[in-house]
VEXRONU-31527 format. One line per field, with one value per residue (C-alpha): x, y, z; residue number from 1; residue in three letters. Coordinates in Angstrom, 3 decimals, decimal comma. Last residue first. Example, Ala and Ser with C-alpha at 12.3 -4.5 7.8 and 13.67 -1.06 7.14 Angstrom:
REM residues 2
x <- [13,670	12,300]
y <- [-1,060	-4,500]
z <- [7,140	7,800]
pos <- [2	1]
code <- [SER	ALA]
This chain:
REM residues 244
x <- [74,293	76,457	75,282	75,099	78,850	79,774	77,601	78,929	82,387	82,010	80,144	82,625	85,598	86,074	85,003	87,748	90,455	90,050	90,141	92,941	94,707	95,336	93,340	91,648	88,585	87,666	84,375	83,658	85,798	87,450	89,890	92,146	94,395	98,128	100,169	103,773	104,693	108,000	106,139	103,855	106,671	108,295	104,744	104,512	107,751	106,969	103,824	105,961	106,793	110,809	110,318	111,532	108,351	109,731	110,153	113,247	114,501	113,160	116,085	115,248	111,495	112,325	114,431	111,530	109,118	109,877	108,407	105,407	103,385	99,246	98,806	97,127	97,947	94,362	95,292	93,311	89,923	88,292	90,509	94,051	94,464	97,816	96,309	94,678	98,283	98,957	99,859	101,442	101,009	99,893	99,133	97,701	95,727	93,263	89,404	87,942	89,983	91,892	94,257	95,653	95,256	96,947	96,312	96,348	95,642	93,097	91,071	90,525	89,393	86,711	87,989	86,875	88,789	91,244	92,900	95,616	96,858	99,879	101,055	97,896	95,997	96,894	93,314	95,091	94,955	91,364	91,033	93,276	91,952	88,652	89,259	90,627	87,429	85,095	87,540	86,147	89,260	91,286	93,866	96,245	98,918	99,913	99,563	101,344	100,552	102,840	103,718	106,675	110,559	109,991	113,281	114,554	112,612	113,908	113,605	109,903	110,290	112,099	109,371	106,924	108,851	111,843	111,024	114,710	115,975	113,078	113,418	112,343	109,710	108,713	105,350	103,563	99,709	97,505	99,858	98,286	99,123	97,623	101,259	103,085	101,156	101,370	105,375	106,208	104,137	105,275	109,389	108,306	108,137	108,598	110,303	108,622	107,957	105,908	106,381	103,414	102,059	98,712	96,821	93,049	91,231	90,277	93,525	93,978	90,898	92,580	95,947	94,451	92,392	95,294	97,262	94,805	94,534	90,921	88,282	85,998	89,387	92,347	95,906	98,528	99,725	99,821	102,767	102,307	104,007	104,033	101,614	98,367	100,385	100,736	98,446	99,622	103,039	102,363	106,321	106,124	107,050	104,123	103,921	102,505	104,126	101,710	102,542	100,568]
y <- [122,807	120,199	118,005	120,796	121,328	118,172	117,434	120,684	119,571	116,605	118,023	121,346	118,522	117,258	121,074	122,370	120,177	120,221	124,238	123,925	121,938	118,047	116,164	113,401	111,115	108,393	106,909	106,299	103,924	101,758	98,879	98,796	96,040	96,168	93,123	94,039	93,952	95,903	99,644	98,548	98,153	102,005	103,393	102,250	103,504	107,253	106,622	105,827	109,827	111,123	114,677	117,842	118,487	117,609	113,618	112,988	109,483	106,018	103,153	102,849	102,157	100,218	97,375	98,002	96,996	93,172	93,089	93,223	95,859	96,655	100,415	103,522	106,832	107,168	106,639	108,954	107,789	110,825	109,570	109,998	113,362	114,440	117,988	118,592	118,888	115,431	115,054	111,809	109,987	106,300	103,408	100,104	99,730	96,730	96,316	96,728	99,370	101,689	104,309	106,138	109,905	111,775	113,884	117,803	117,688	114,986	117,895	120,327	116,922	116,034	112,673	109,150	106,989	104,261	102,150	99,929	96,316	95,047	91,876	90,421	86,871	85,921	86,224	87,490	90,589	91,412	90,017	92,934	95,225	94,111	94,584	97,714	99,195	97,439	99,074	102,669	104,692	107,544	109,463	111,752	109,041	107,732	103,960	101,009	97,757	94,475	91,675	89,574	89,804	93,539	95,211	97,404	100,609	103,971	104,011	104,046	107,791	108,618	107,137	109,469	112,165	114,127	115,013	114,697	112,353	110,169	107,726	104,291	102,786	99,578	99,040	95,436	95,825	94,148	95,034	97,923	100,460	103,947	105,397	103,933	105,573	109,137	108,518	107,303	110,603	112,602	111,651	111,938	116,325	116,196	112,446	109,229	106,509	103,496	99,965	98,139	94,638	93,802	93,746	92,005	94,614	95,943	95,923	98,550	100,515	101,079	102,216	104,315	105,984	105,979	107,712	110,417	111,693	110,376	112,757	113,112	113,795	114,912	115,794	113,642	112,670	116,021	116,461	119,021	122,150	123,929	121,240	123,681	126,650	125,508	122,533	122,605	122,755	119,154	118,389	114,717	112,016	109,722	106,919	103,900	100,842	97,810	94,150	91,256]
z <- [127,401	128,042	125,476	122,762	123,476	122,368	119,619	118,324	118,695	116,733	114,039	113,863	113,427	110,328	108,682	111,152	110,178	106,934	106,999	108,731	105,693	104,214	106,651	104,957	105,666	103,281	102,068	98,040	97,758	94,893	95,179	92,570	90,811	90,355	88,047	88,112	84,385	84,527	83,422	85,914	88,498	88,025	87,996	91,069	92,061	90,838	92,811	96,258	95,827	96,326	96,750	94,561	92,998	89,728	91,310	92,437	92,031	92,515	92,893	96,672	95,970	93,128	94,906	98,254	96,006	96,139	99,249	97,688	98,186	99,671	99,284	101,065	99,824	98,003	93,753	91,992	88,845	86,859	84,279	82,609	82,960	81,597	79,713	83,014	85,438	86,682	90,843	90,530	87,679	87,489	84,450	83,884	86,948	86,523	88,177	84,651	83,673	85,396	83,996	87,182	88,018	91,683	93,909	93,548	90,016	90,839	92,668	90,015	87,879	90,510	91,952	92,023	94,709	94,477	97,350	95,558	95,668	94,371	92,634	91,125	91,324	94,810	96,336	99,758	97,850	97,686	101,436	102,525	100,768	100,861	104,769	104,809	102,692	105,678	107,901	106,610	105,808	107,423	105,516	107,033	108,504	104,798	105,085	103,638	104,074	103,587	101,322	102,632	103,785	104,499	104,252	107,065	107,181	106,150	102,197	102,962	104,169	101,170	98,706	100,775	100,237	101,386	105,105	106,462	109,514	109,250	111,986	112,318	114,787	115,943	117,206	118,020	118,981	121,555	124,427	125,838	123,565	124,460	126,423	123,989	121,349	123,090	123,238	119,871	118,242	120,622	119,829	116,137	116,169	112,911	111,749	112,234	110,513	112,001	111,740	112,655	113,574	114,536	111,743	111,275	109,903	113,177	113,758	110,847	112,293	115,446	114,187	111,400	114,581	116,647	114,201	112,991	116,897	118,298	119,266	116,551	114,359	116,506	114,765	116,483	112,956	111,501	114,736	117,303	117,975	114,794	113,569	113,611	112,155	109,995	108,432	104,663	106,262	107,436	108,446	107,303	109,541	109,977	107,527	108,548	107,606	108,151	108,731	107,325]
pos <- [244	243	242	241	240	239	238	237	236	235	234	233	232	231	230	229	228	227	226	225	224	223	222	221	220	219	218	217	216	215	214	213	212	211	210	209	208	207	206	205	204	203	202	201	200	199	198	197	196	195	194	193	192	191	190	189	188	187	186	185	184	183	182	181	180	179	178	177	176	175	174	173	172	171	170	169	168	167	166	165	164	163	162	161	160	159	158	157	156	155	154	153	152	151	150	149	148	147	146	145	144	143	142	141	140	139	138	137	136	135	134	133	132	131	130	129	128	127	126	125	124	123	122	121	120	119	118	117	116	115	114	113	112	111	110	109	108	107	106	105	104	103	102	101	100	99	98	97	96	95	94	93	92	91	90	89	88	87	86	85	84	83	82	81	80	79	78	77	76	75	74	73	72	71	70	69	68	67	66	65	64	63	62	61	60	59	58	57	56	55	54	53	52	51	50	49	48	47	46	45	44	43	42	41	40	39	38	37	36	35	34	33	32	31	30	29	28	27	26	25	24	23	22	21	20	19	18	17	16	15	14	13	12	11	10	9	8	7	6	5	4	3	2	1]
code <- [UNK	UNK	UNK	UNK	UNK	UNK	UNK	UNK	UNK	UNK	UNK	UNK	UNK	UNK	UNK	UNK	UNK	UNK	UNK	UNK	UNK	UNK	UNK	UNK	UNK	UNK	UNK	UNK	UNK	UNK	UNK	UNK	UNK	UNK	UNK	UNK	UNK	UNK	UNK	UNK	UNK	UNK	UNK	UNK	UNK	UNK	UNK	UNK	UNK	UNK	UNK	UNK	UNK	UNK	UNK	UNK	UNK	UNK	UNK	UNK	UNK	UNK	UNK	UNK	UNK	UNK	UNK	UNK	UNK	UNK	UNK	UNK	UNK	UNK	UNK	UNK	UNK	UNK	UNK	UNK	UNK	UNK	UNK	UNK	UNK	UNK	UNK	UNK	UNK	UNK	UNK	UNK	UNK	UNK	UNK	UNK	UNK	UNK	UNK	UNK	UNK	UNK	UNK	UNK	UNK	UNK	UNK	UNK	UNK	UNK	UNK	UNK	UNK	UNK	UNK	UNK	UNK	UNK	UNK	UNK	UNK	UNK	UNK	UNK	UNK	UNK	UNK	UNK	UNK	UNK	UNK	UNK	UNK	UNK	UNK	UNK	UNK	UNK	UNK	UNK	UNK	UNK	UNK	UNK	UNK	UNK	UNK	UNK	UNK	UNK	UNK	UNK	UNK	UNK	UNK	UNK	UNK	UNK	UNK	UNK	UNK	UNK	UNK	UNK	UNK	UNK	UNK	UNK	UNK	UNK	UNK	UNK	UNK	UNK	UNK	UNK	UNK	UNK	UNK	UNK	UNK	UNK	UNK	UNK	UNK	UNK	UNK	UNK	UNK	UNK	UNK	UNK	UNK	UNK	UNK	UNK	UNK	UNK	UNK	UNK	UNK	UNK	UNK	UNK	UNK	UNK	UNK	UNK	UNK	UNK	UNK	UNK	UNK	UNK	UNK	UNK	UNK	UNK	UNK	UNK	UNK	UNK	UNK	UNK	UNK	UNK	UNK	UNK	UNK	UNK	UNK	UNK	UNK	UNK	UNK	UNK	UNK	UNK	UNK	UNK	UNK	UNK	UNK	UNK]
């Protein structure tokens, strides 16, 4: 299976962190983001990646050229404009067979990438999501499906309280079928301005694409500075307390 990672947004969230380098080249324990989704993906058992790029995308090609030493295949497609996750999938040429998709500011245990992937291989369902459970104040900012027993039924992006449909929010990873990519180019606007892969899951249920959920309670994600510094501190500490 091949894997589209998504790393052309601007990260304004982050500023002034990614005025000069990308959110994807952000370090966690070390690592950038991307090299860490990259590494835990293969652990999974891909190899194969198409990766988006847009701000500041010529570092992001050249630092994982530079790491690559054969075991992984990278093409990449440009993002002239930041307009949404929907947008940036609008990019790629047509997969011809199910396939990954990734936000690059979201790390996962590769135990949770492997049910994934092994949750999907069982054939009985169309797409595969990553689920989490969410604070309400916090699914506003994410997202709120209708699950139930193992079955998604119903998404919307970024709900206000009144359209809460569960403590349950959709993580920006996804398994597709290539048959997405008709809904993913037909998906408009969202209120937010953006074109958003949820509108075009929503989209597919509403046409009787089977989607079931894989929960976890484990994921990293670097949204602000603050992430970014609470992610970090441990690391650094460690660091500094073995060279003192």
């Amino acid at each position: 299976m091949e894997a589209v990672l998504l790393a052309g947004g601007r990260g304004t969230r982050l500023k002034p962190l990614t005025d000069e380098v990308p959110k994807a080249l952000m370090p966690v324990e070390g690592k950038p983001l991307i090299e860490q989704l990259i590494r835990d993906l293969s652990d999974a058992g891909i190899s194969s990646y198409t990766t988006v790029v847009g701000w500041l995308g010529g570092q992001i090609r050249d630092y994982l050229d530079s790491i690559n030493d054969g075991r992984w295949q990278i093409q990449y497609v440009n993002q002239k404009k930041q307009l949404g996750s929907a947008h940036a999938l609008k990019q790629i040429k047509a997969p011809e067979a199910d396939y990954l998709v990734s936000a690059c500011d979201c790390l996962y245990p590769v135990s949770h990438l492997k049910k994934m992937l092994s949750y999907h291989a069982e054939g009985s369902h169309d797409i595969t999501l990553s689920l989490k459970q969410l604070p309400p104040d916090k699914i506003t900012e994410s997202s709120t499906v209708l699950y139930e027993d193992g079955w998604v039924e119903k998404i919307i992006e970024k709900p206000t309280l009144n359209e809460l449909l569960s403590n349950i929010a959709c993580n920006p990873l996804y398994i597709l079928p290539p048959q997405s990519m008709k809904y993913i180019n037909e998906t408009d606007k969202s209120i937010r301005g953006e074109y958003e892969i949820t509108s075009a899951l929503q989209a597919m249920l509403e046409q009787g694409y089977k989607t079931k959920g894989v929960l976890t309670d484990d994921w990293v994600h670097l949204t602000t500075p603050a992430d970014f510094l609470r992610l970090n501190f441990p690391y650094l500490k460690k660091m500094l307390d073995e060279m003192i």
